[in-house]
C-alpha positions in Angstrom: 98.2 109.5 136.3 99.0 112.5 133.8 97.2 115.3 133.4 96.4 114.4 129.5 95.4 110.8 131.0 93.1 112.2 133.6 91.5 114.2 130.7 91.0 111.0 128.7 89.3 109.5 131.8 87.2 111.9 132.8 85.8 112.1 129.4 85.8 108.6 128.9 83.9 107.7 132.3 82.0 110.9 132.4 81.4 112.0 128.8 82.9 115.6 129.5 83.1 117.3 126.3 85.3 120.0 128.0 87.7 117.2 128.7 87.9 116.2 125.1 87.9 119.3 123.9 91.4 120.4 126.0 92.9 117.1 124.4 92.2 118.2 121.4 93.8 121.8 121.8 96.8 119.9 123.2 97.5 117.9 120.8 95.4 119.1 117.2 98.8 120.5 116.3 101.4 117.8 116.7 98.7 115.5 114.6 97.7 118.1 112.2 101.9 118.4 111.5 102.0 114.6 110.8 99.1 114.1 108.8 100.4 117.0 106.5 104.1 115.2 106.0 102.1 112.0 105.8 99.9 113.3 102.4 102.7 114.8 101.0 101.9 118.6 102.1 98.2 118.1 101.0 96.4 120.5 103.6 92.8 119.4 103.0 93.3 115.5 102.8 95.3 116.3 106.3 92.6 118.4 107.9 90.0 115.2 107.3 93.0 112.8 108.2 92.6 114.4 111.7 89.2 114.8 112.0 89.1 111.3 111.3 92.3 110.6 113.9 90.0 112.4 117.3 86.9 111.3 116.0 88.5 107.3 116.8 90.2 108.9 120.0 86.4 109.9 121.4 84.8 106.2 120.3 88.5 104.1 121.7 88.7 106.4 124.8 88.0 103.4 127.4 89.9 101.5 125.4 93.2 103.3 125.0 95.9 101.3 127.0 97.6 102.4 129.5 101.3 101.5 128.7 100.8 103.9 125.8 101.3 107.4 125.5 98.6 109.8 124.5 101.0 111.0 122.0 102.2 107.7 121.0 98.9 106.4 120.2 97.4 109.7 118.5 100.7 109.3 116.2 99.9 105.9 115.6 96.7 106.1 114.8 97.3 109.5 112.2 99.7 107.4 110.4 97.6 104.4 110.1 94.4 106.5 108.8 97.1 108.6 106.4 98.2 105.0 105.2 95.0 103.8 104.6 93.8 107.1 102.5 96.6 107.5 100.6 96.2 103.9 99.7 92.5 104.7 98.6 94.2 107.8 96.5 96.4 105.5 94.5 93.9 103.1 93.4 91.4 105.8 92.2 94.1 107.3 90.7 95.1 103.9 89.2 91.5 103.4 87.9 91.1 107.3 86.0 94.4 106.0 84.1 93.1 102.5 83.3 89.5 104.8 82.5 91.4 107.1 80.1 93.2 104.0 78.2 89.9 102.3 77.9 88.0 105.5 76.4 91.4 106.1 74.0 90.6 102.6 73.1 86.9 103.1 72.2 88.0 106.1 70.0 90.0 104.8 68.3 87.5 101.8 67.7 85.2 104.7 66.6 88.1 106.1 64.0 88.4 102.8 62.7 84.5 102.4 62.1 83.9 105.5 60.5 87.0 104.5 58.0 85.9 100.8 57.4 82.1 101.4 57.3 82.1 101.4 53.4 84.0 99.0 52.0 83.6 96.2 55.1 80.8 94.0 54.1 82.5 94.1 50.6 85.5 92.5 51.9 84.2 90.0 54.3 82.6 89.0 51.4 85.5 88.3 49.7 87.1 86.1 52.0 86.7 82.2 51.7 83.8 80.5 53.7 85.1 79.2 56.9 86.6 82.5 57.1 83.5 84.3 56.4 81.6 82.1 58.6 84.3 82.3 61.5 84.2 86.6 61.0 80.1 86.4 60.9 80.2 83.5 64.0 82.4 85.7 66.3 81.4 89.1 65.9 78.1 89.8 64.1 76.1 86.9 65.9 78.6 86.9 69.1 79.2 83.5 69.6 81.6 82.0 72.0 84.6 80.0 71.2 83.2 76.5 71.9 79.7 77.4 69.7 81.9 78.5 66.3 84.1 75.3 67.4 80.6 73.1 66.6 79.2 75.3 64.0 82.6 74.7 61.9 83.2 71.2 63.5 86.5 72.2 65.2 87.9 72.8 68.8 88.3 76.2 70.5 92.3 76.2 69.9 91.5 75.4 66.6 88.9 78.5 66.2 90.8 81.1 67.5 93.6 80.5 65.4 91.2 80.9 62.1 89.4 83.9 63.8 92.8 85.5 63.8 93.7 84.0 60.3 90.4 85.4 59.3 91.2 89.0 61.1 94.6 89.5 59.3 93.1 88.7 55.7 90.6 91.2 56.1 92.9 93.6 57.0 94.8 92.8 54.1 91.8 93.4 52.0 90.8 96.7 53.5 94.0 97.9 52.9 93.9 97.2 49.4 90.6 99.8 49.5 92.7 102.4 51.2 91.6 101.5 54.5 95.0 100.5 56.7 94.0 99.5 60.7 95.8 98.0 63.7 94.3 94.1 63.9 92.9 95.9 68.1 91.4 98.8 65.8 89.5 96.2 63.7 88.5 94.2 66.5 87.3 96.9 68.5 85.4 97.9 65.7 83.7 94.7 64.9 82.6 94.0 68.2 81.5 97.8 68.9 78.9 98.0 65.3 78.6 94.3 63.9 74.8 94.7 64.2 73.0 98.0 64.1 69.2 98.0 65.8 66.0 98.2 62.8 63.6 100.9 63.3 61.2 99.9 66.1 58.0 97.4 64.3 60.3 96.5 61.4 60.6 93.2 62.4 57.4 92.3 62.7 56.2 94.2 59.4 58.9 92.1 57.5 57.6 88.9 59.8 54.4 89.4 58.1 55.5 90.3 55.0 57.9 87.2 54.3 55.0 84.7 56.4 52.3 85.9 53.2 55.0 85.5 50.5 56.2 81.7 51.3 53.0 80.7 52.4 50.7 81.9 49.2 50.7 78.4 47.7 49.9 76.6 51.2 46.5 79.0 51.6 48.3 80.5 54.6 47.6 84.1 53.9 48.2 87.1 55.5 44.5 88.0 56.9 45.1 84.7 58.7 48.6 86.1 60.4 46.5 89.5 61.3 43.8 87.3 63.0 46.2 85.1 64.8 48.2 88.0 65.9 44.9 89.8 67.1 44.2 86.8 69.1 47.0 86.5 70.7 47.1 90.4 71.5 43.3 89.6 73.2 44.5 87.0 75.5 47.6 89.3 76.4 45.2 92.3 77.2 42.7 89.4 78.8 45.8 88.1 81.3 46.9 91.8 82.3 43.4 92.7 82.8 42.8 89.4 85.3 46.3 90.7 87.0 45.1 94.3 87.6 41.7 92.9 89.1 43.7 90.8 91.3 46.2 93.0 92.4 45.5 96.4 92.0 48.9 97.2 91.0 50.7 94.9 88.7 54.0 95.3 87.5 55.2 93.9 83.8 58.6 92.5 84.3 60.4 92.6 80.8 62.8 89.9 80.9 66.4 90.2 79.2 69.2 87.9 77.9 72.2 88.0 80.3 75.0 90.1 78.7 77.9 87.7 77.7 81.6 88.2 77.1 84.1 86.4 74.7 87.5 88.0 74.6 89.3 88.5 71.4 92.1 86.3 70.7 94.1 84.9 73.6 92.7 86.2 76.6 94.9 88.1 79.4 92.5 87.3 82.7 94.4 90.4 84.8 93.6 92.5 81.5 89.8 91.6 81.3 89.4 92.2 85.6 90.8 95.6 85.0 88.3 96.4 82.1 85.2 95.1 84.1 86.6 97.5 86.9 86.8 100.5 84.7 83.4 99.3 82.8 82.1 99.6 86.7 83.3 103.1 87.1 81.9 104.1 83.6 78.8 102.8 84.7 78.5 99.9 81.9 77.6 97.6 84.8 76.0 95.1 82.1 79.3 95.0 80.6 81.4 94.5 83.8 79.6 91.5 84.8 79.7 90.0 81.8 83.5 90.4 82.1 83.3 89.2 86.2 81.7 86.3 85.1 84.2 85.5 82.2 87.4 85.9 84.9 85.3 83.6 87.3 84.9 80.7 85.2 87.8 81.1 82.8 90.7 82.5 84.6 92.3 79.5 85.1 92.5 78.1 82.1 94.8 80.7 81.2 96.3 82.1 84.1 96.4 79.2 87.1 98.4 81.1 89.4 95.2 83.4 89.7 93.8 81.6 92.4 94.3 83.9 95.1 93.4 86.7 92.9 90.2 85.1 91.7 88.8 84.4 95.2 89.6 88.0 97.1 90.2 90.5 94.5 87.7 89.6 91.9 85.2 88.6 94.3 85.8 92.4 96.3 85.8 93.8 93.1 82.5 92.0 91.8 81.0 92.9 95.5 81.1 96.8 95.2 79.4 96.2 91.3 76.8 94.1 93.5 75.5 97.5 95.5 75.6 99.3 92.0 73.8 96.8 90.2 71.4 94.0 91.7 71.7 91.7 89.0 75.4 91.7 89.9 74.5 90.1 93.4 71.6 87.6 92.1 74.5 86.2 89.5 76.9 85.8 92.1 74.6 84.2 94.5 73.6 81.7 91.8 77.0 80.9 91.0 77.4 80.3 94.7 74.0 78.3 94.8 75.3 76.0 91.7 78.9 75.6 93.5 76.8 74.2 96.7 74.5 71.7 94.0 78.3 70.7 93.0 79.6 69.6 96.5 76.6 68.2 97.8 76.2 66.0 94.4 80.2 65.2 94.4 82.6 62.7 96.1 85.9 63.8 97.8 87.4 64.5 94.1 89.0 68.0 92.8 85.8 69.0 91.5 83.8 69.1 95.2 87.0 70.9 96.6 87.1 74.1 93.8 83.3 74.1 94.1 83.6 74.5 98.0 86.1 77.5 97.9 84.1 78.6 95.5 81.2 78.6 97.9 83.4 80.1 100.9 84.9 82.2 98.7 81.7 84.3 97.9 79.8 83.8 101.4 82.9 85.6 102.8 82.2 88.4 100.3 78.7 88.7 100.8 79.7 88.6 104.4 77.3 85.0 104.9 79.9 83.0 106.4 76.8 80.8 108.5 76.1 79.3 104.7 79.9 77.8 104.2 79.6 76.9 107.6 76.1 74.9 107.1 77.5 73.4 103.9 80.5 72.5 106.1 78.1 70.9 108.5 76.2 68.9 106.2 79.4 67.2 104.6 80.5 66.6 108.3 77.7 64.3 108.8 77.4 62.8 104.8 80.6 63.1 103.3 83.3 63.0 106.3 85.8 62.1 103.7 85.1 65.4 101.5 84.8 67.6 104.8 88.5 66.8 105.9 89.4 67.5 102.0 87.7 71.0 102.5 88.3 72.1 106.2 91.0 74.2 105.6 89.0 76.3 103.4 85.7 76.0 106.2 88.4 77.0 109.0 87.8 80.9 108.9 84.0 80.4 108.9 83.9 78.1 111.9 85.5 80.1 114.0 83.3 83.3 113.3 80.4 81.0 113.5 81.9 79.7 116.8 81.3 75.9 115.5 84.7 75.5 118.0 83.6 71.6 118.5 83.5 70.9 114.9 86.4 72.7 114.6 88.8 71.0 117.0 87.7 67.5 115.5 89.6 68.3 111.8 92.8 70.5 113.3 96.0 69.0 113.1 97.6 71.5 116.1 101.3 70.9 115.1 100.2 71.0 111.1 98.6 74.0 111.4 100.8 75.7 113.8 103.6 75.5 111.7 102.0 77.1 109.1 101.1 79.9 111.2 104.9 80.0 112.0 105.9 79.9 108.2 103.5 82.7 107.4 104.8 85.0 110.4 107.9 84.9 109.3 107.1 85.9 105.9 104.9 89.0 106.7 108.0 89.6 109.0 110.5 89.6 106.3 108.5 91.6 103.9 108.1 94.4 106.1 111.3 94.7 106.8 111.9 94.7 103.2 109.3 97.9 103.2 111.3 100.6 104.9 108.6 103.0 104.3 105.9 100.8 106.9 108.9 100.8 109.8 107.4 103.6 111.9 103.4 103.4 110.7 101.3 101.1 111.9 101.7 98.4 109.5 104.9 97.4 111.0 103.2 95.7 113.7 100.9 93.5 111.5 102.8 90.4 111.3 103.0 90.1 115.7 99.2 91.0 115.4 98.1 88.4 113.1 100.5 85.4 114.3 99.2 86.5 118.1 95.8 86.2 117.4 95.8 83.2 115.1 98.4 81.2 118.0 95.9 82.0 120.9 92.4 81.0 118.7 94.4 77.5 117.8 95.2 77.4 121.7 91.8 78.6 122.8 89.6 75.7 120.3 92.4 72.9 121.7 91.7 74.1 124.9 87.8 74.2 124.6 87.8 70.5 122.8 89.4 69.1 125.6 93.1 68.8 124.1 94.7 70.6 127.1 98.1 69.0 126.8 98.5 69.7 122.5 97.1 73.2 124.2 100.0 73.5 126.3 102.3 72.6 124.2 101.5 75.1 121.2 101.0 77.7 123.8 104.5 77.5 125.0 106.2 77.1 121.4 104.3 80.1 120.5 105.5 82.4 123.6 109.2 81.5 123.0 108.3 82.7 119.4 106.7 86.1 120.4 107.5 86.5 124.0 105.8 89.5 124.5 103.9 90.8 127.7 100.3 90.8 126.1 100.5 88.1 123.8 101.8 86.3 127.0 98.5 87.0 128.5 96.4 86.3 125.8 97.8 82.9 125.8 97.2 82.5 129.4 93.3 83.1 128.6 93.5 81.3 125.2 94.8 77.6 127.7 91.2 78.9 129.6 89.3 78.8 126.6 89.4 82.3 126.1 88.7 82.6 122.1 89.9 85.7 120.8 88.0 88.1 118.6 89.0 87.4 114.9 91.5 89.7 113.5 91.2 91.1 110.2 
């Protein structure tokens, strides 16, 4: 044994801080050097780059293997941390631009209100009815597509052509009064200031004023409005009063209308996910939701091939809003709730199937993977026809769950190791099309993820007593990564040896 490896042992199986502390004065500089190259010559990011590094060096010590060098694994390990900050880097700074062209947006949706403001009622007014109406529909009284369609007896196709019919004409006449905006500008400005909030008790004063003016002739006057109103108030105070007895403490829960969103024109579903991400950061979280909720339900209407992107980024995306905002979380659970009311209701059609990604989808977001497995487990006894439709997407789940006998009764070992196969060699070929990732460690990815999905497919055949499909996957897979500890990992996988899951 080296020296340096003696070190890591005797503060690995002893704790000796003196130990450690001579690995780091060994080797601080060689890792300091890399994670400086690796930033880009940024000092400080580098100096908590290697704090980070020896901080994972004290909690893997045991752990570290032996075929490796010290060196080699401290190197390793720098470049994967530098990888995976300077990763973080980009995306925040991807999110201040995407900030910055959102709040040039807003200005110059407040430009366009301060010149419109005078002359725009008088030219909405001017425009023909279903115009008007289509104008008032979409952004004073902010009605979605399909409500305008009914109000104006018309589709949704139909209504967004006439709301953008409607949008140019009024441009048209605002430039006749001097007033000359980009159709965005007018938009923006419509949805930003179509309806101003009335001085607080307004609306009731003018409640009671218009109740005593049409109801003169009927004897309905307004002494009768005050009494009614005072009796309502007394039972109000009477219920909050009983509360308080009861409780001690009571809390008044005001409840509000969930903010909605209806895009403008022909939606862009990649465009509306990266505004609910930088209404997130600007801490409009009412806003962002509104805007999750929209990509949820809508984005493939428009976009289809956003599938993957609905299910992983939007959903990781709409999981960091959830710790920021609780409303967030209960909206996506109930989305997730209705999905489950879907497939439990449904027969083995294309509806039960999206609801039940749905359902996996979020549960592996909100890190409740026991729920898709449950769901999985109830179709498996009423709906065996529906469960085989869905297993692929219950796979992941069973496994953590370790639901292995469940499992191995929907595998198709040959199906399924083939497309482990066909996957393998596609992460292979894209990093080698990645020169940057040849000497980090993101180059060994692919061998990581094919090893550990080849031995759990080995390891649930093994455990459901397929030993000979077992076998034979096990040896196709070590001619296709013949490597000394995959080799072993297949020896314990044809035990029953199930690996633990791999990111």
């Amino acid at each position: 044994m080296t020296p340096h490896r003696q070190l890591l042992a005797d503060y690995a199986e002893n704790g000796s801080q003196e130990a450690f502390q001579e690995l780091v004065n060994l080797y601080i500089g060689m890792v300091h050097a890399s994670a400086v190259r690796l930033t880009d010559g940024d000092v400080h990011r580098a100096q908590d780059i290697v704090q980070t590094v020896f901080a994972d060096l004290a909690r893997h010590a045991g752990t570290v293997s032996s075929d490796a060098t010290l060196g080699g694994w401290l190197h390793r390990r720098t470049c994967h941390v530098a990888a995976t900050v300077m990763r973080s880097e980009r995306r925040r700074q991807h999110r201040e631009r995407e900030a910055v062209e959102m709040n040039a947006l807003h200005e110059e949706a407040d430009e366009a209100l301060k010149q419109v403001t005078p002359v725009l009622d008088e030219a909405i007014d001017q425009l023909n009815a279903q115009d008007r109406n289509a104008i008032m529909l979409r952004f004073f009284e902010r009605c979605d597509l399909r409500t305008i369609g009914e109000a104006l007896g018309s589709n949704e196709d139909a209504v967004q052509k006439r709301i953008a019919r409607a949008l140019d004409k009024l441009r048209v006449l605002l430039a006749h009064r001097g007033v000359v905006l980009t159709g965005t500008a007018l938009a923006l400005a419509l949805s930003s200031q179509a309806a101003s909030a009335a001085p607080v008790g307004m609306a009731v004063s003018v409640s009671a004023g218009a109740l005593t003016s049409a109801h003169v002739s009927t004897g309905f006057s307004f002494t009768t409005f005050i009494i009614t109103m005072t009796k309502l108030k007394i039972t109000a105070i009477a219920v909050a009063s009983a509360l308080i007895l009861a409780g001690g403490v009571t809390t008044v829960v005001v409840l509000k209308r969930e903010k909605t969103y209806t895009p403008v024109g022909t939606p862009n579903p990649q465009k509306i996910l990266q505004e609910a991400q930088a209404d997130a950061k600007a801490g409009k979280y009412p806003e962002a939701l509104a805007k999750q909720v929209w990509f949820h339900e809508n984005a493939l209407k428009y976009q289809p091939n956003e599938k993957g992107v609905r299910l992983s980024f939007a959903l990781m995306y709409w999981g960091e809003l959830s710790k920021k905002y609780p409303p967030a979380l209960k909206k996506l659970q109930s989305i997730r709730d209705e999905s489950e009311k879907t497939v439990k209701k449904s027969t083995a059609g294309s509806e039960a199937a999206e609801a039940f990604k749905d359902v996996a989808g979020i549960n592996r977001e909100l890190k409740e993977d026991k729920k898709t497995t449950a769901l999985f487990i109830w179709l498996d006894k009423q709906n065996p026809a529906l469960a085989k439709k869905v297993f692929r997407m219950a796979e992941a789940a069973l496994i953590k769950s370790e639901e292995y006998k469940l499992y191995g009764r929907y595998i198709d070992a040959d199906r399924s190791y083939a497309e482990i196969v066909q996957t393998y060699s596609m992460m292979k070929s894209q990093m080698k099309s990645i020169k940057a990732l040849e000497k980090t460690p993101m180059a060994g990815v692919s061998d990581k993820s094919f090893s550990n999905r080849a031995a759990t497919l080995v390891a649930v055949l093994a455990i459901t007593d397929r030993k000979e499909d077992a076998d034979r996957i096990a040896t196709k897979a070590a001619k296709e990564l013949n490597e000394p500890t995959f080799l072993a990992q297949l020896d314990e996988a044809r035990n029953g040896v199930v690996p633990t899951p791999w990111p």
